[in-house]
mmCIF file of the C-alpha atoms, coordinates in Angstrom:
data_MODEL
# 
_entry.id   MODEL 
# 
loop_
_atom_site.group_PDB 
_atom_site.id 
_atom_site.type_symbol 
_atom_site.label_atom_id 
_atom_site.label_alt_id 
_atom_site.label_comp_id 
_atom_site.label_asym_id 
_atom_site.label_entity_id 
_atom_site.label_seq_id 
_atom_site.pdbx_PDB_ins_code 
_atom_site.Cartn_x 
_atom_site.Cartn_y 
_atom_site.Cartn_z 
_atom_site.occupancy 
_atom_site.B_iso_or_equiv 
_atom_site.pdbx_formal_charge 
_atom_site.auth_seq_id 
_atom_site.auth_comp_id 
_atom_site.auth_asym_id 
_atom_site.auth_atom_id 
_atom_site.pdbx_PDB_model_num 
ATOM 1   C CA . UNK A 1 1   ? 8.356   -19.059 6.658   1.00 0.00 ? 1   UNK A CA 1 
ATOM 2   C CA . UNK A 1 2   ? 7.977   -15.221 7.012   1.00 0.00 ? 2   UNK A CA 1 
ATOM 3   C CA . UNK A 1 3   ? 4.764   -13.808 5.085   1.00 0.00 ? 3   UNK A CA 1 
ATOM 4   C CA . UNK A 1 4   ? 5.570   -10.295 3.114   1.00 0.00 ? 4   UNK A CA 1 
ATOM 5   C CA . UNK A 1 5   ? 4.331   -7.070  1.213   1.00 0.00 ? 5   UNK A CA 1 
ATOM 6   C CA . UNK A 1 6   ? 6.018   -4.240  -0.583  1.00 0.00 ? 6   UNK A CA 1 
ATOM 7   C CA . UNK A 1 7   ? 4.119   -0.834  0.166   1.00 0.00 ? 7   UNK A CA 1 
ATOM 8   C CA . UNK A 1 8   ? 4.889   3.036   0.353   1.00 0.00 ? 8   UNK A CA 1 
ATOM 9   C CA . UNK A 1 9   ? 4.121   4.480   4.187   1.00 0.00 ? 9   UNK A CA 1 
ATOM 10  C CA . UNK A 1 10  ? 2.675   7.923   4.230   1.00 0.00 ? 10  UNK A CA 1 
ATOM 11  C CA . UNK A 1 11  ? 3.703   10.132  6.085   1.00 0.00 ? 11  UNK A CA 1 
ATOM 12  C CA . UNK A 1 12  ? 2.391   11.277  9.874   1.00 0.00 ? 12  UNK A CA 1 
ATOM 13  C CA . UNK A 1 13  ? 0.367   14.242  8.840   1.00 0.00 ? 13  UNK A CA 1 
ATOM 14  C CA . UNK A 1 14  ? -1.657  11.759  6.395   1.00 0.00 ? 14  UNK A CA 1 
ATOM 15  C CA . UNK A 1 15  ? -1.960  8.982   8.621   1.00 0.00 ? 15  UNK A CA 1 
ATOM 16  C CA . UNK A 1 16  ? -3.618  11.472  11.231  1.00 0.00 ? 16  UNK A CA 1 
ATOM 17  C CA . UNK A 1 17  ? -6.109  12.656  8.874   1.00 0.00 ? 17  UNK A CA 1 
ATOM 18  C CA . UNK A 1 18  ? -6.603  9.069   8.041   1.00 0.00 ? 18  UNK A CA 1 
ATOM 19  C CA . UNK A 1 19  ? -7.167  7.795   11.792  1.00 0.00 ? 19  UNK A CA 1 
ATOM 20  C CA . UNK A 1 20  ? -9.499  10.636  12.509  1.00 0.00 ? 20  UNK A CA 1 
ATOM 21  C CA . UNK A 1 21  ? -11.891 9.547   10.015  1.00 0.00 ? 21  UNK A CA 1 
ATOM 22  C CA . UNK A 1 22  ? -12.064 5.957   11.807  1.00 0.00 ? 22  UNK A CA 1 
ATOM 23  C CA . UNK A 1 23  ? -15.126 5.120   13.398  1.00 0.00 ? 23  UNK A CA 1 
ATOM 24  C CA . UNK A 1 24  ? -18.959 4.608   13.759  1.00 0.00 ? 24  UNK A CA 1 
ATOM 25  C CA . UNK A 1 25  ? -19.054 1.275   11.736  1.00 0.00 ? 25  UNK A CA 1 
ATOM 26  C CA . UNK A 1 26  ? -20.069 -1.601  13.224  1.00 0.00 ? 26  UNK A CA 1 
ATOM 27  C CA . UNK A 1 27  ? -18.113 -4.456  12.672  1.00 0.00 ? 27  UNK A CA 1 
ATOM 28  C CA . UNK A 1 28  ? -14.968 -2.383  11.531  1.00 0.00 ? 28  UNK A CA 1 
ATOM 29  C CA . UNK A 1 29  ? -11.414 -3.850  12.731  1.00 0.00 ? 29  UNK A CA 1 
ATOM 30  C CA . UNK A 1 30  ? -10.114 -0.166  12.196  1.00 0.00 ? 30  UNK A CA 1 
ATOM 31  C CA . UNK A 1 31  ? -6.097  -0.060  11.126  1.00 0.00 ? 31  UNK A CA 1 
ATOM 32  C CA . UNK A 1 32  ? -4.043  0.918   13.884  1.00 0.00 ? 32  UNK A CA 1 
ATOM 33  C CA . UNK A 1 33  ? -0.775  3.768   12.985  1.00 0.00 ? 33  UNK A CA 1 
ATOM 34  C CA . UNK A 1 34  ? 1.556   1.323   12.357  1.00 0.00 ? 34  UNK A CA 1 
ATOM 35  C CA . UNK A 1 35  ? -0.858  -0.395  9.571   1.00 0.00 ? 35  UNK A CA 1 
ATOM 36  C CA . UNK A 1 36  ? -1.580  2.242   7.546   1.00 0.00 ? 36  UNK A CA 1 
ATOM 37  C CA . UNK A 1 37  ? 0.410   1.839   4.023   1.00 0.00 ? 37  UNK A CA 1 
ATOM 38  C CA . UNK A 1 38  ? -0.359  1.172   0.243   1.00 0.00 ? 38  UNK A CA 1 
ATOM 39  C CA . UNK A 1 39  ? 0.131   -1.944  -0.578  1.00 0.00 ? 39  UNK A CA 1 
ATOM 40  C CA . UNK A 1 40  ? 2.196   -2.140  -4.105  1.00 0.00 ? 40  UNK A CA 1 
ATOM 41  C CA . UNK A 1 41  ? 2.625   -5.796  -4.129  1.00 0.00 ? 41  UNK A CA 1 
ATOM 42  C CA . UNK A 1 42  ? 0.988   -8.623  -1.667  1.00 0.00 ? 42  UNK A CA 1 
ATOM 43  C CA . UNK A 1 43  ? 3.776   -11.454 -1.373  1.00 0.00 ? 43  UNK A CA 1 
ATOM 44  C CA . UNK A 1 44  ? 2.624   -13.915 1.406   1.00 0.00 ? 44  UNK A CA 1 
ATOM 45  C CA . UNK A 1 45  ? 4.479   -16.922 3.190   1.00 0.00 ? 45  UNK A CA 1 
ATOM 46  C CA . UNK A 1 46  ? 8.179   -17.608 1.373   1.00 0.00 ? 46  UNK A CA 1 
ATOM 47  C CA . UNK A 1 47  ? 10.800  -18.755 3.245   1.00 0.00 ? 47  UNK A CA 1 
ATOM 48  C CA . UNK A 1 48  ? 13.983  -16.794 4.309   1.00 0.00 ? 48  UNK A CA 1 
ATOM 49  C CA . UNK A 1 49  ? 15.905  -17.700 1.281   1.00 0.00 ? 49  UNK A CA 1 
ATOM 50  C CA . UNK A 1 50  ? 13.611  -16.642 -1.012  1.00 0.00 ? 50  UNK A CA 1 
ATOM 51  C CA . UNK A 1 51  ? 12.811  -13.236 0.972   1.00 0.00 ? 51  UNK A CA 1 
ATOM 52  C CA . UNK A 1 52  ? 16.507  -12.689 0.865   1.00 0.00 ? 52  UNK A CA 1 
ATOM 53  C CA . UNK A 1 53  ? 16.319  -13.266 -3.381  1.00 0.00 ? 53  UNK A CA 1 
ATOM 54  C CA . UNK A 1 54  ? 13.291  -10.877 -2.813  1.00 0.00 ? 54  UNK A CA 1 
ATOM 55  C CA . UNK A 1 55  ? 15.333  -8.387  -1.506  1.00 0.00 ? 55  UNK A CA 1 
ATOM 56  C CA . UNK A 1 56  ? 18.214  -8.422  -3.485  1.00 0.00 ? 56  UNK A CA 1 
ATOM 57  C CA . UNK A 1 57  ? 15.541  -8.235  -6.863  1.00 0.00 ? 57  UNK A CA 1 
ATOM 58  C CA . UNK A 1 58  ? 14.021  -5.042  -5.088  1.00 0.00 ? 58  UNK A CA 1 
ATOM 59  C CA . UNK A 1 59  ? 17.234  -3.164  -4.400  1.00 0.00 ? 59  UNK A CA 1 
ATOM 60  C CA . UNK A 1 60  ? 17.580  -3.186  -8.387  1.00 0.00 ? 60  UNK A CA 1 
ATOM 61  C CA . UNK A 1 61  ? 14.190  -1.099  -8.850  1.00 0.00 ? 61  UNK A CA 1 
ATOM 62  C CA . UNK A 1 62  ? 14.879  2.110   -9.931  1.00 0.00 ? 62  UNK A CA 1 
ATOM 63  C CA . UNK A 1 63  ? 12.141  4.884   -9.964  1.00 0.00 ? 63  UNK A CA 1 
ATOM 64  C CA . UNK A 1 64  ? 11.712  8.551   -9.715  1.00 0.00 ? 64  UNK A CA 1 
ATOM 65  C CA . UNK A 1 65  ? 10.262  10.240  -6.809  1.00 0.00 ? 65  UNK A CA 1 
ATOM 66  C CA . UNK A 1 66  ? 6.855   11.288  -7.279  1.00 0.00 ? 66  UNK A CA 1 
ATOM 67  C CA . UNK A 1 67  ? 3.939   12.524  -5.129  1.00 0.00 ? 67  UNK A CA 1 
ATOM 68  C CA . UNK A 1 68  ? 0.160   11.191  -4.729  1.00 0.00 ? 68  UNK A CA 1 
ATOM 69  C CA . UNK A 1 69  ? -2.685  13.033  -2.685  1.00 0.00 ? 69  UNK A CA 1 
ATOM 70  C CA . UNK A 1 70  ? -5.350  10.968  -1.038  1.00 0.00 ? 70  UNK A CA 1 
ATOM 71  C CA . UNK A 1 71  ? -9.033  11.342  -3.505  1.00 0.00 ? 71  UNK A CA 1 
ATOM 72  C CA . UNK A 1 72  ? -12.150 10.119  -2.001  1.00 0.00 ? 72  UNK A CA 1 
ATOM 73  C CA . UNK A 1 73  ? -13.155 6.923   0.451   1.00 0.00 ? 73  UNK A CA 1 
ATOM 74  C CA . UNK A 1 74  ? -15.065 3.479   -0.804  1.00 0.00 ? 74  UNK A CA 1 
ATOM 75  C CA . UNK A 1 75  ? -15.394 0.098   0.006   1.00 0.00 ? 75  UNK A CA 1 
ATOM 76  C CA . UNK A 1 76  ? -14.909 -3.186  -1.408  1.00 0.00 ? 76  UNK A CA 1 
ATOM 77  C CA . UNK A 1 77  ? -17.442 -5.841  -1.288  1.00 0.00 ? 77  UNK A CA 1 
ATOM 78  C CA . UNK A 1 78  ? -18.029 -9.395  -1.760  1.00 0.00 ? 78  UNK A CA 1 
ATOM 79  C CA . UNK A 1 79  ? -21.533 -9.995  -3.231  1.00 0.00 ? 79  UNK A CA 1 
ATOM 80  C CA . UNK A 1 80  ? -22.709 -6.964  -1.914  1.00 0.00 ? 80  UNK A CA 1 
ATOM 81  C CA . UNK A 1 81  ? -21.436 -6.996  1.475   1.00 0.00 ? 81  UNK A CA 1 
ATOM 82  C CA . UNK A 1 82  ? -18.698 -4.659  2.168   1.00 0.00 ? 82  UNK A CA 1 
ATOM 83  C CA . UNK A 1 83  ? -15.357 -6.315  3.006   1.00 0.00 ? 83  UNK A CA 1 
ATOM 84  C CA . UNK A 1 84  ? -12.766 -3.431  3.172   1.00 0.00 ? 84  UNK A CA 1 
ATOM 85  C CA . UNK A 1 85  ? -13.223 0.134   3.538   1.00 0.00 ? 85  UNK A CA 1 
ATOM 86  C CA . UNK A 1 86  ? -10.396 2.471   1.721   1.00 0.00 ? 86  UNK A CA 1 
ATOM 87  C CA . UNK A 1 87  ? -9.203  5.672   1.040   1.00 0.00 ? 87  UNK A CA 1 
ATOM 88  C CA . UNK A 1 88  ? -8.306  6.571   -2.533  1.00 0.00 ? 88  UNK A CA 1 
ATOM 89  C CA . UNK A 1 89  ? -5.462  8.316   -3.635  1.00 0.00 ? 89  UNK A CA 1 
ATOM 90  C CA . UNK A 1 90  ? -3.854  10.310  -6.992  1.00 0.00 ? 90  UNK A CA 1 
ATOM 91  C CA . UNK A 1 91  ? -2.678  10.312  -9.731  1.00 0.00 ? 91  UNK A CA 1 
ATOM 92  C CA . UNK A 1 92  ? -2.203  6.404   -10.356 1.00 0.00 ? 92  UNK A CA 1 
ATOM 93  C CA . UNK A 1 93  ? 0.194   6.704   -13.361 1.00 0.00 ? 93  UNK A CA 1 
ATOM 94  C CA . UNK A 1 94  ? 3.506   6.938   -11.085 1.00 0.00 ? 94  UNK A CA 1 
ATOM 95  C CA . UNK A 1 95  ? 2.040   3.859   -8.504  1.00 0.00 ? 95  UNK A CA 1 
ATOM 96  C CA . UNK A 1 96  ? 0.770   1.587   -11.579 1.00 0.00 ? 96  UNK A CA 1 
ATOM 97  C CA . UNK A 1 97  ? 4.352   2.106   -13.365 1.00 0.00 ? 97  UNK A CA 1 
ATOM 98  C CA . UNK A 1 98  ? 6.208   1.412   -9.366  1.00 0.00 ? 98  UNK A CA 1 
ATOM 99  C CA . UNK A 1 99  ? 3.979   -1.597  -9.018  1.00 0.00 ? 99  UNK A CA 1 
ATOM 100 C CA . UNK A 1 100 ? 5.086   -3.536  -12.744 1.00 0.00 ? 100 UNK A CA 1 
ATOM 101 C CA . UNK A 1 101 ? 8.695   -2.387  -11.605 1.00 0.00 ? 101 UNK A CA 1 
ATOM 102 C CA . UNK A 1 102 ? 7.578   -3.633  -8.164  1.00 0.00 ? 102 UNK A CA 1 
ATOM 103 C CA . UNK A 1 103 ? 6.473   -6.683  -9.722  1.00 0.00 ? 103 UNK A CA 1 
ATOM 104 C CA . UNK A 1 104 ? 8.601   -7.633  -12.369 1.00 0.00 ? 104 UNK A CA 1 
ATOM 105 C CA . UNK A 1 105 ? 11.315  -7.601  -9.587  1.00 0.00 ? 105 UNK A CA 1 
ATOM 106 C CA . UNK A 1 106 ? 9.243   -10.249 -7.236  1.00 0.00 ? 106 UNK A CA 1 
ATOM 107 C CA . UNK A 1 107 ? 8.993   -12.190 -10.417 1.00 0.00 ? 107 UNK A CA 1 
ATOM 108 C CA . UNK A 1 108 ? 13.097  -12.504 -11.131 1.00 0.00 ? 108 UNK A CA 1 
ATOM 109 C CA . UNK A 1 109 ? 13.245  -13.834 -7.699  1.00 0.00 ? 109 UNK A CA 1 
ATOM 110 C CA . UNK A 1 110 ? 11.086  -16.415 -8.739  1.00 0.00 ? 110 UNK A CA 1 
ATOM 111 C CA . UNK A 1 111 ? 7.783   -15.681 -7.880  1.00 0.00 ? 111 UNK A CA 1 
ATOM 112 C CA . UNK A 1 112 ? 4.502   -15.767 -9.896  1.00 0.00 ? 112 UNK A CA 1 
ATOM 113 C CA . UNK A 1 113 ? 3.621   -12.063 -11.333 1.00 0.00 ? 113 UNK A CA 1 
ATOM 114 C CA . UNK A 1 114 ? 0.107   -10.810 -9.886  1.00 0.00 ? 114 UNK A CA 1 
ATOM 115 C CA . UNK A 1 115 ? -2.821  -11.661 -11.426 1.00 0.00 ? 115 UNK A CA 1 
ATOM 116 C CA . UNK A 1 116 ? -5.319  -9.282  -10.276 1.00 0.00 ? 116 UNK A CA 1 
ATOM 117 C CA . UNK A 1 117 ? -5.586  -5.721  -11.290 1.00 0.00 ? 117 UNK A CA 1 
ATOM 118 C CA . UNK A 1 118 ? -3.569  -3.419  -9.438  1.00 0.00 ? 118 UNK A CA 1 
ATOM 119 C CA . UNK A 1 119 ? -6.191  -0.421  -7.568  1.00 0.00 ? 119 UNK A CA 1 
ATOM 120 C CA . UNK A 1 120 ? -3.866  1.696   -5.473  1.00 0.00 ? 120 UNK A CA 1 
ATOM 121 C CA . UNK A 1 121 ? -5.806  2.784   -1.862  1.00 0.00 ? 121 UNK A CA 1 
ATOM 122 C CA . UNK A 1 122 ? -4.687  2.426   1.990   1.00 0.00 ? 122 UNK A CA 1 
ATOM 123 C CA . UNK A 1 123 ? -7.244  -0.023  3.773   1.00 0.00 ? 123 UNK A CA 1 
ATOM 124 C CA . UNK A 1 124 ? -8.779  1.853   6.802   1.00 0.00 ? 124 UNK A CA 1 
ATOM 125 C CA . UNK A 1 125 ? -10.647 -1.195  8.163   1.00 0.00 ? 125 UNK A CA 1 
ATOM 126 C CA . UNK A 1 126 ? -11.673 -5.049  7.304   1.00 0.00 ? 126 UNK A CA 1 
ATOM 127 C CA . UNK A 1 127 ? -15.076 -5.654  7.718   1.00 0.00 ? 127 UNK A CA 1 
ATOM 128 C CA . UNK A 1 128 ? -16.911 -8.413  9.904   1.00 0.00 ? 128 UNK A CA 1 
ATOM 129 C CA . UNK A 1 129 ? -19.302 -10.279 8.171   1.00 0.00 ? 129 UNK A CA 1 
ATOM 130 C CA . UNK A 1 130 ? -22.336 -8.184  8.988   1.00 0.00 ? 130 UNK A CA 1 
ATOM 131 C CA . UNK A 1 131 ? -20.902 -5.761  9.186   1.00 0.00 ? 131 UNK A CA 1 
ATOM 132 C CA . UNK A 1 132 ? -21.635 -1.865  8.343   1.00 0.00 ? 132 UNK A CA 1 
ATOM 133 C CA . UNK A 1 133 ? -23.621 -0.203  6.896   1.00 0.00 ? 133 UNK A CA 1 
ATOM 134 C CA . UNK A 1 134 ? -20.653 1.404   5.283   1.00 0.00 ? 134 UNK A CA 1 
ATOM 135 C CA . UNK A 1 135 ? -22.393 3.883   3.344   1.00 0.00 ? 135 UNK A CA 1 
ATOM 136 C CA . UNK A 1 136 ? -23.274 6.461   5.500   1.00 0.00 ? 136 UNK A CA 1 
ATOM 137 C CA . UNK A 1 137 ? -19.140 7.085   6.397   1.00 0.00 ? 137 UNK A CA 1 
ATOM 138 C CA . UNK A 1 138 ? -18.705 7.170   2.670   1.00 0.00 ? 138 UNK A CA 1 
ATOM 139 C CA . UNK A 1 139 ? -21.243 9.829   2.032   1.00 0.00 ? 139 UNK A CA 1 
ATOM 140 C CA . UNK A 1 140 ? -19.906 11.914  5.484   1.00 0.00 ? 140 UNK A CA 1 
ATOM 141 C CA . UNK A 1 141 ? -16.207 11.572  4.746   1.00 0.00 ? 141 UNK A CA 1 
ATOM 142 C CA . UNK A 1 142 ? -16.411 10.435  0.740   1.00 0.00 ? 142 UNK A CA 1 
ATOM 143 C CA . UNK A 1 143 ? -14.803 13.945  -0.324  1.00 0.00 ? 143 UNK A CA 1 
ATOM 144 C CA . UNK A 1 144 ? -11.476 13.639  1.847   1.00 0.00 ? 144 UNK A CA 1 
ATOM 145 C CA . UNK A 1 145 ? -8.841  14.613  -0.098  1.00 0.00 ? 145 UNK A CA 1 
ATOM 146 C CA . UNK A 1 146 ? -5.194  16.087  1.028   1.00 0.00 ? 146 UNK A CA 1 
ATOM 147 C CA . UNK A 1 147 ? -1.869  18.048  -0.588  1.00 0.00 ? 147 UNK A CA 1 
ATOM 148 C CA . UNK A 1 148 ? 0.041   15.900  -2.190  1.00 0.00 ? 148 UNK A CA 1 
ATOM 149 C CA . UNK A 1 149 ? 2.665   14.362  -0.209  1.00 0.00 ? 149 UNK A CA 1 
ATOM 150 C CA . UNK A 1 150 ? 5.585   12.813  -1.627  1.00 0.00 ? 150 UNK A CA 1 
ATOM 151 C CA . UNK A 1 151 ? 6.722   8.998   -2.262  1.00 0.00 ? 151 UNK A CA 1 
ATOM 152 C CA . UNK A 1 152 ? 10.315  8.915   -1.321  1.00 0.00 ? 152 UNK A CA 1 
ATOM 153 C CA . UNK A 1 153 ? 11.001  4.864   -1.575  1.00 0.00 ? 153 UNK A CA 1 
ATOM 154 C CA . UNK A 1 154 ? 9.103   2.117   -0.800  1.00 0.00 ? 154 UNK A CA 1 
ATOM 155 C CA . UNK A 1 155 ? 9.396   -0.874  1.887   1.00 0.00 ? 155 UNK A CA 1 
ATOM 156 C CA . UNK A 1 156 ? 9.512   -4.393  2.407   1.00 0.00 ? 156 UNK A CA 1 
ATOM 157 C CA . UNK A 1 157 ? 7.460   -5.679  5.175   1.00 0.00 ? 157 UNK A CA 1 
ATOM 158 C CA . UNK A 1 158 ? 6.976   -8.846  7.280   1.00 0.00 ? 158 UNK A CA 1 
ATOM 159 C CA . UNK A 1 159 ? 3.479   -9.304  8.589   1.00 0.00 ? 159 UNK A CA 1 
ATOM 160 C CA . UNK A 1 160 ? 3.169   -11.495 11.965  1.00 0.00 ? 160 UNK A CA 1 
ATOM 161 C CA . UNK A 1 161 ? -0.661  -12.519 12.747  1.00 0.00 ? 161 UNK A CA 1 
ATOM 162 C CA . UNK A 1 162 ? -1.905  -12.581 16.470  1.00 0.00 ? 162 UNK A CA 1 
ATOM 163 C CA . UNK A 1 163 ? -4.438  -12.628 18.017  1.00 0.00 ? 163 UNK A CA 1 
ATOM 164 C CA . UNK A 1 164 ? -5.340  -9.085  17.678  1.00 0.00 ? 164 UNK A CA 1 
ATOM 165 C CA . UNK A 1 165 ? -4.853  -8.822  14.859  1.00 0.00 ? 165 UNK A CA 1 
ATOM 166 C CA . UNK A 1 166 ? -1.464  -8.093  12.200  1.00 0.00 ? 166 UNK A CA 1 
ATOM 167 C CA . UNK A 1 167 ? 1.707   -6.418  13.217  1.00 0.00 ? 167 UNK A CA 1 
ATOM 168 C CA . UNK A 1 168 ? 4.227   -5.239  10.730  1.00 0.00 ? 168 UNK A CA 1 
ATOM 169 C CA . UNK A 1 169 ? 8.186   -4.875  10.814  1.00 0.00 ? 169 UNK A CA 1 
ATOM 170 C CA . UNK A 1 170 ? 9.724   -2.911  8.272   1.00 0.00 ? 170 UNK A CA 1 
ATOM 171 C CA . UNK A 1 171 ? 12.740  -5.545  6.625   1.00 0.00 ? 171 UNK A CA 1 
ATOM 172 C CA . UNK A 1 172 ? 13.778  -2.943  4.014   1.00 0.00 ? 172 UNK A CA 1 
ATOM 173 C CA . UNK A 1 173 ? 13.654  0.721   2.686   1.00 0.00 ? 173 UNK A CA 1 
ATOM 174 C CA . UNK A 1 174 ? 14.078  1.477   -1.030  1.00 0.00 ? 174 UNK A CA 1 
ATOM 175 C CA . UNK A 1 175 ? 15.208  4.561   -2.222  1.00 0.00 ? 175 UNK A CA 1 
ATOM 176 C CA . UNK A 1 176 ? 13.150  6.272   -4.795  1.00 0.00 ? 176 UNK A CA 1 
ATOM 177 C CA . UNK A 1 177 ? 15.553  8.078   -7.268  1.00 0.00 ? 177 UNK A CA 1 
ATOM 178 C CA . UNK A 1 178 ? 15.607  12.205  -7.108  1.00 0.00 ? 178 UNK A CA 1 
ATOM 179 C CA . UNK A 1 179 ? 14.464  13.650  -10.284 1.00 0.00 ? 179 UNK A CA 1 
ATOM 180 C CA . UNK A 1 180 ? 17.284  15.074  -11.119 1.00 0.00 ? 180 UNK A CA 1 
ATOM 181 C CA . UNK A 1 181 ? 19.234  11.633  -11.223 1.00 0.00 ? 181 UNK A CA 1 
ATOM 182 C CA . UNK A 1 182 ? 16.524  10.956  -14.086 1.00 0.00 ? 182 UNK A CA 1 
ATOM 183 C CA . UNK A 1 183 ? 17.182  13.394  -16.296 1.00 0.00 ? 183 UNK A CA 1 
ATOM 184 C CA . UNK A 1 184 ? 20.618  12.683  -15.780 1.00 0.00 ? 184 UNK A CA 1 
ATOM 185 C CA . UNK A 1 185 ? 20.105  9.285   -17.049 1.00 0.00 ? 185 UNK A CA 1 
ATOM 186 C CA . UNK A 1 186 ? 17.808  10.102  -19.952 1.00 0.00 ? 186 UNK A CA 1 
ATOM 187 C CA . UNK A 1 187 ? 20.870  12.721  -21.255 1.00 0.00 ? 187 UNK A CA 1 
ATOM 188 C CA . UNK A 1 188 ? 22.450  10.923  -23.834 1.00 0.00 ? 188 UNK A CA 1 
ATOM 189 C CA . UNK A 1 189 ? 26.296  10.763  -23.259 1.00 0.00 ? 189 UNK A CA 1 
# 
């Protein structure tokens, strides 16, 4: 059994800005370089079968470039205590529309479709129970923001747990289609 996700890497100048903002929360298990991504679609344990039907459903996806800019930091929380601390990022439009695509594709391999509500953000850090407060980072570094940057495919990854924590291997790249290969396509012949 190999456990998977399908999520867009940003690029190094991003990730830096992200990492620098890491720190002074107690309790934080901070992501490391080679964590940072957006998740488009959690997975989890299949076996290598099925991750090879996975694959051959996500080679079919077909989507334009498009770029995204990270907008703001938050947190999640579980009845009030914070769980996960993220940054945001925009416009959703293009990542909602990649994710159904994303999605639908999981599904034709045989998969159930998510059932939760898709929120695009990169996790910074999982919290401890007791963790935080998380608040004062928010209100410090709440306003980051960046250029946009741009979303040139998408990956399949394999996540391995130790004992410090997750590592992940990229399996697969996906192409995201130029723009001009869309218009192409939407010319009627």
């Amino acid at each position: 059994m190999i456990r998977l996700f399908v999520a867009i890497r940003p690029p190094a100048p991003i990730r830096s800005q992200l990492l620098a903002l890491m720190g002074g929360v107690r309790g934080a298990r901070w992501q490391s370089d080679d964590q940072i991504h957006l998740t488009l679609r959690f997975i989890g344990e299949v076996d290598r079968r099925v991750a090879e039907d996975i694959h051959a459903a996500l080679e079919a996806v077909r989507h334009p470039r498009f770029e995204i800019a990270l907008s703001g930091l938050g947190a999640f929380d579980r009845r009030g205590a914070p769980t996960a601390l993220w940054a945001g990022v925009t416009p959703h439009d293009d990542l909602k529309a990649l994710h159904k695509k994303v999605d639908q594709a999981i599904s034709r391999a045989g998969l159930e479709p998510e059932r939760r509500a898709y929120t695009p953000h990169i996790t910074l850090a999982r919290m401890s129970r007791g963790g935080g407060p998380v608040q004062p980072l928010i209100e410090s570094a709440g306003g980051v923001s960046s250029a946009p940057f741009a979303v040139d495919d998408f990956r399949l990854y394999e996540s391995s747990l130790g004992p410090d924590g997750a590592t992940y291997d990229v399996l697969a790249r996906y192409p995201l289609e130029p723009a001009h290969l869309r218009l192409q396509r939407s010319t009627p012949t």
